[in-house]
N, C-alpha and C positions, 0 to 999 in steps of 0.2 A: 911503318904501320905496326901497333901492337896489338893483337889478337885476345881480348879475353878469353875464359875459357870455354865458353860454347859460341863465338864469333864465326869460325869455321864451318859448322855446324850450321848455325844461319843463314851464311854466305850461300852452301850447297842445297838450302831448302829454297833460298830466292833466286837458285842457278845466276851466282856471279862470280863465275869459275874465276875472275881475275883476282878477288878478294878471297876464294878459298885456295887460289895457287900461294898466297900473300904469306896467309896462317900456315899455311902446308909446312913454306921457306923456312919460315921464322920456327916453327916444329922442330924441323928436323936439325937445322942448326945449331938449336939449344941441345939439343936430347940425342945420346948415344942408346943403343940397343943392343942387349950382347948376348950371346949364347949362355946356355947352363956352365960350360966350361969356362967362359970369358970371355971370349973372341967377340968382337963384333959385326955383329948380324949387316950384310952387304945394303940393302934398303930395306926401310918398315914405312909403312903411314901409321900414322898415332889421330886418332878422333877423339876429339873431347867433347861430350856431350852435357847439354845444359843441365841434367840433373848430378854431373860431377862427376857421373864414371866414364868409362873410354873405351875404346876400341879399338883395337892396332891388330895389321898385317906384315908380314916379312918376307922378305924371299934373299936368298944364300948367293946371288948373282946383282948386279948395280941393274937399273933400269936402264933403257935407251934413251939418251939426248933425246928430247924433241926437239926440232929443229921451230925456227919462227915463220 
């Protein structure tokens, strides 16, 4: 699946968590996120919204597996 840029974004307004886990994958595997220093930042979400700007969260710890 490839995600345009506000795809995600659409996904979570028509609540199809499966197609915004989709964009999420595909996010974050392309895109590193790093400190001031360097280092990179342990998880972020990155939001790209339909008029081109974005949104991003981080936190310093990995998220928990979700299980299926």
């Amino acid at each position: 699946m490839s995600c345009p840029d506000s795809e995600q974004e659409r996904a979570v307004d028509e609540e199809d968590w499966d197609r915004a886990d989709a964009c999420y994958t595909q996010i974050r595997t392309a895109l590193t996120l790093t400190f001031p220093g360097g280092g990179p930042v342990a998880e972020f979400m990155l939001h790209i919204h339909d008029d081109g700007t974005a949104g991003r969260r981080w936190h310093d710890e990995p998220f928990d597996a979700v299980s299926p």
